[in-house]
C-alpha positions in Angstrom: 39.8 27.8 23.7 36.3 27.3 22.5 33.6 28.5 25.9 30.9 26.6 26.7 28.3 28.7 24.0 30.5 27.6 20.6 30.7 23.6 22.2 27.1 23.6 22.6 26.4 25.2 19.2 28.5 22.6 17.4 27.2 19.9 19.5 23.8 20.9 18.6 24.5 20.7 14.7 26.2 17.8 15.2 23.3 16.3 16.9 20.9 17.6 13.9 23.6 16.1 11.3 23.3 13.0 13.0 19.5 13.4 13.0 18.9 13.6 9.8 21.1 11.2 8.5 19.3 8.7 10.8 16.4 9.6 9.3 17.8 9.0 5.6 19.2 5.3 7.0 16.0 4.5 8.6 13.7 5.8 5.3 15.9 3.7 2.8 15.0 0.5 5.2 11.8 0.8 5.8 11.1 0.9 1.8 13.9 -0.9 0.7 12.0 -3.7 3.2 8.4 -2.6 2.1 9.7 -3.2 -1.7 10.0 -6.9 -1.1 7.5 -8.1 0.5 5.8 -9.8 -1.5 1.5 -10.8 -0.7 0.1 -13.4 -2.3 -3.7 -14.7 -1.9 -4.7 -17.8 -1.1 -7.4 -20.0 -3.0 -9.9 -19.1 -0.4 -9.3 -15.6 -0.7 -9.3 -15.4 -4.7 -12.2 -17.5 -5.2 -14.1 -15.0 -2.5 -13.1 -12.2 -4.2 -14.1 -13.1 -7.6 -17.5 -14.1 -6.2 -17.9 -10.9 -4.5 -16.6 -8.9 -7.8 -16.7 -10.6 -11.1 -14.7 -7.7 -12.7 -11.7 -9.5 -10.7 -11.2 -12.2 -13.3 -9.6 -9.0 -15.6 -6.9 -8.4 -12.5 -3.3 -10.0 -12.3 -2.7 -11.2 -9.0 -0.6 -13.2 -7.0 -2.3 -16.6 -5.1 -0.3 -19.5 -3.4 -1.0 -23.0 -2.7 -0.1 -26.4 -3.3 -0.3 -28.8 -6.4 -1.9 -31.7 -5.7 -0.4 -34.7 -6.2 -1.1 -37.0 -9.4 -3.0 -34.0 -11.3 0.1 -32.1 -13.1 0.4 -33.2 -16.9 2.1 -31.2 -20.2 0.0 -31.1 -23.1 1.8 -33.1 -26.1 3.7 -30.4 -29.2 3.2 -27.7 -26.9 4.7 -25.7 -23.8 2.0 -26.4 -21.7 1.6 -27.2 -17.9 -1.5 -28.3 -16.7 -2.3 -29.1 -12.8 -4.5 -28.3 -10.0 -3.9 -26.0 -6.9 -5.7 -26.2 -3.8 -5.2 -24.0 -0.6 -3.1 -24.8 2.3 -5.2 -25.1 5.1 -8.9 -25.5 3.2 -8.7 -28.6 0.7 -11.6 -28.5 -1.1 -10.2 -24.9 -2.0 -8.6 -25.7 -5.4 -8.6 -24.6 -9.2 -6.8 -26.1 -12.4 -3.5 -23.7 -13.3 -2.5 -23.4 -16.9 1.1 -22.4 -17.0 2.8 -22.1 -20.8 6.2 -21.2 -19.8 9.4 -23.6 -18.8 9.2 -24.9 -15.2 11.5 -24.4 -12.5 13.9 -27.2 -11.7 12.5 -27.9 -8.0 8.9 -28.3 -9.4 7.8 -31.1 -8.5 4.1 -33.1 -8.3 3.6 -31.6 -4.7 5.1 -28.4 -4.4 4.1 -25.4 -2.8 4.1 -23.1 -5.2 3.5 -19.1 -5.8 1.6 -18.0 -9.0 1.6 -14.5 -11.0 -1.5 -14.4 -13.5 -5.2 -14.1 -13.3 -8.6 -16.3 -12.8 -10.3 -16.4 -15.9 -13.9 -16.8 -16.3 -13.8 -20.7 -16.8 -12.3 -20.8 -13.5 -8.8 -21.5 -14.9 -5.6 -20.0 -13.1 -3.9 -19.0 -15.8 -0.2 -18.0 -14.7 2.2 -16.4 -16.0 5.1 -16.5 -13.3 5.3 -19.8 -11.3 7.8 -20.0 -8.6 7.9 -22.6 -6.6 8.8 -22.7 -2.6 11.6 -24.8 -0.9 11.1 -25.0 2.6 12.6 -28.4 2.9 16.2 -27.3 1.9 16.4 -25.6 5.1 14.3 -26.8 7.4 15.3 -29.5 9.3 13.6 -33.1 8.9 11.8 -35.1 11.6 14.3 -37.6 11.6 17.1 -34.7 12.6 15.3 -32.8 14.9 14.2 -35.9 17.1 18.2 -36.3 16.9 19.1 -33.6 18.3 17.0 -33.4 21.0 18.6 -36.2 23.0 
């Protein structure tokens, strides 16, 4: 039989195992989470921060916003998207996009969308990742909230 001094001297490596591999767990979370979040800028912000520092028209960066209806057209014999972005919460916040790439299928005229590229000095967005956001396929509409409420 095992006194009371061996018990607590495995309980007490067994507490430090358990320790440490809660640490390990709680290490690969926090960065596996940190990995993929992604931040993107807004109009507002990029336009600010290029009129602070020109040198920012040379940096990639991410910025999100919406297209505005009626201004997305394809230039004729070549792969290339043309439309205007503005900012979600400030309209007059906007800038054309260039995109030369194929578009996702839930592009649409009005989407929100998130763009990978950089500013240039003309004051074109010119992107080379566009992905666009769905929030409608899983959020409910008006018309089935106010139904379920009653």
């Amino acid at each position: 039989m095992l006194d009371s001094e061996d018990r607590m001297k495995k309980n007490g490596r067994f507490m430090v195992g358990l320790v440490g591999v809660a640490t390990v767990v709680t290490y690969l979370i926090w960065t596996g989470v940190s990995e993929t979040m992604v931040y993107y800028m807004t109009p507002v912000e990029l336009i600010e921060k290029v009129g602070e520092d020109p040198t920012f028209h040379d940096v990639g960066v991410k910025v999100g916003g919406m297209v505005i209806p009626g201004t997305y057209s394809r230039v004729e014999g070549e792969l290339l998207h043309v439309f205007t972005v503005r900012d979600l919460v400030d309209e007059a916040s906007t800038f054309v996009v260039e995109y030369r790439d194929a578009l996702p299928d839930t592009f649409t005229d009005a989407s929100e969308v998130v763009l990978e590229g950089r500013l240039r000095s003309d004051g074109i967005f010119e992107a080379n990742v566009l992905l666009t956001k769905c929030g409608s396929r899983y959020e409910a509409s008006p018309e089935e909230l106010a139904g379920t409420s009653q």
